[in-house]
NULUM-669932 format. One record per residue (C-alpha): z, x, y. Coordinates in Angstrom, 1 decimal, always signed. Layout:
BEGIN
<vexdo><pz>Z</pz><px>X</px><py>Y</py></vexdo>
...
***
This chain:
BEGIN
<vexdo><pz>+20.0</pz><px>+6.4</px><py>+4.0</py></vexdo>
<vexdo><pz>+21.4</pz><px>+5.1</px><py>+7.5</py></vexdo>
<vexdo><pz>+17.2</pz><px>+5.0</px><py>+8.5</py></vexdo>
<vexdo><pz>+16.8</pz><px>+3.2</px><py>+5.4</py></vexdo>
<vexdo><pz>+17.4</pz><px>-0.7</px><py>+7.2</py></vexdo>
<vexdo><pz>+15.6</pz><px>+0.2</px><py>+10.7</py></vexdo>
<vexdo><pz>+13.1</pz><px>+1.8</px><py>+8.7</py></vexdo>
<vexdo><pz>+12.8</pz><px>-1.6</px><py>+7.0</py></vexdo>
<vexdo><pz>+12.5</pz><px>-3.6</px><py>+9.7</py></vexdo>
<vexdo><pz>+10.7</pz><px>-1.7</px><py>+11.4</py></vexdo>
<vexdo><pz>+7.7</pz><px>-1.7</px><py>+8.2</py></vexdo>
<vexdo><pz>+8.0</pz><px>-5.0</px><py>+7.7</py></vexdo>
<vexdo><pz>+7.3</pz><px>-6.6</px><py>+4.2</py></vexdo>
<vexdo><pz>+3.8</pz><px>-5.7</px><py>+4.2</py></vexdo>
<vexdo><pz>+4.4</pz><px>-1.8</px><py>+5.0</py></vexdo>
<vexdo><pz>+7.0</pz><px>-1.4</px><py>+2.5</py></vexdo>
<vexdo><pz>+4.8</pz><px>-2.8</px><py>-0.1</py></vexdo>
<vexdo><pz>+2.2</pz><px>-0.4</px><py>+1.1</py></vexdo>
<vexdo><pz>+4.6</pz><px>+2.2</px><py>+1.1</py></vexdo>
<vexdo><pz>+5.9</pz><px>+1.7</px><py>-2.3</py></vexdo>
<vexdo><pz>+1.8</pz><px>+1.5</px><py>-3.9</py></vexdo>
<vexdo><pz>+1.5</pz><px>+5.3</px><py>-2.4</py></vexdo>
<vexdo><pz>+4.4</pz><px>+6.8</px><py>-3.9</py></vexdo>
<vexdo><pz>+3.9</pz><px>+4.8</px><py>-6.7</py></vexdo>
<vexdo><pz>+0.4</pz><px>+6.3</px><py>-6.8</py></vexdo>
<vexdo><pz>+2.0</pz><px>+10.1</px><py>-6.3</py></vexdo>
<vexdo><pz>+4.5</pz><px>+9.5</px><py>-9.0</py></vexdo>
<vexdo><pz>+1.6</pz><px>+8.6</px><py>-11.3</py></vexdo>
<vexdo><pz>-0.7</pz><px>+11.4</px><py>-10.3</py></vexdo>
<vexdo><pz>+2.2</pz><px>+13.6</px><py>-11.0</py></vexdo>
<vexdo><pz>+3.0</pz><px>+12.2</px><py>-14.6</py></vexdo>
<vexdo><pz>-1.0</pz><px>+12.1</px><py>-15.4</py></vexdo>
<vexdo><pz>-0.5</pz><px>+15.8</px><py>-14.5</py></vexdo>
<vexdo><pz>+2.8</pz><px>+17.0</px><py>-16.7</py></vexdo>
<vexdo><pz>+0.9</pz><px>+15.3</px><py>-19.6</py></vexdo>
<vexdo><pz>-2.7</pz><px>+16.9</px><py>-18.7</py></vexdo>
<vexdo><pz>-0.8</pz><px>+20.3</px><py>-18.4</py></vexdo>
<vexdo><pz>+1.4</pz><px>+19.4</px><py>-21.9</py></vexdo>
<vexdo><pz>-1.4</pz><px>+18.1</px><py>-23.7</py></vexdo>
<vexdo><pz>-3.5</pz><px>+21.4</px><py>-22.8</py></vexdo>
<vexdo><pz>-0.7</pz><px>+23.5</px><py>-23.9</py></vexdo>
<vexdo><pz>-0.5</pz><px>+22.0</px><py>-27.1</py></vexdo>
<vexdo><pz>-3.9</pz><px>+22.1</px><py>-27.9</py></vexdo>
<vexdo><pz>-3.7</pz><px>+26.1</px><py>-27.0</py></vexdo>
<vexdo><pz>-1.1</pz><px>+26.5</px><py>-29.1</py></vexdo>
<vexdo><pz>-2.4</pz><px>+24.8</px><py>-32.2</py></vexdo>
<vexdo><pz>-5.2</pz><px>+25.8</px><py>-32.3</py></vexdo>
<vexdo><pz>-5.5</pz><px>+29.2</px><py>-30.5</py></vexdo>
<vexdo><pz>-8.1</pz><px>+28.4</px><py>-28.4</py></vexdo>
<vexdo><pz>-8.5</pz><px>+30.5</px><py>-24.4</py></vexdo>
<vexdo><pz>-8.6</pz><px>+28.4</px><py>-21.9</py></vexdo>
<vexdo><pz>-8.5</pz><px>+29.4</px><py>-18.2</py></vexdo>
***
């Protein structure tokens, strides 16, 4: 947190932005993933199928 206004400055408007787009993009990847893994789970479950 006391980086947080160097780090800023430092970036500049166009490397936050870029900043923010990749951890925007892990945070997606990471929600795509909890409902892949969900999904998969469910469909084990309802229908009793063995998947690796």
């Amino acid at each position: 947190m006391s980086l947080g206004e160097p780090l800023i400055r430092k970036l500049g408007k166009n490397g936050v932005g870029a900043l923010n787009r990749v951890f925007g993009f892990f945070i997606l990847a990471i929600g795509v993933r909890f409902i892949a893994d969900g999904s998969i789970s469910l469909l084990k479950e309802a229908f009793h199928i063995q998947i690796k």
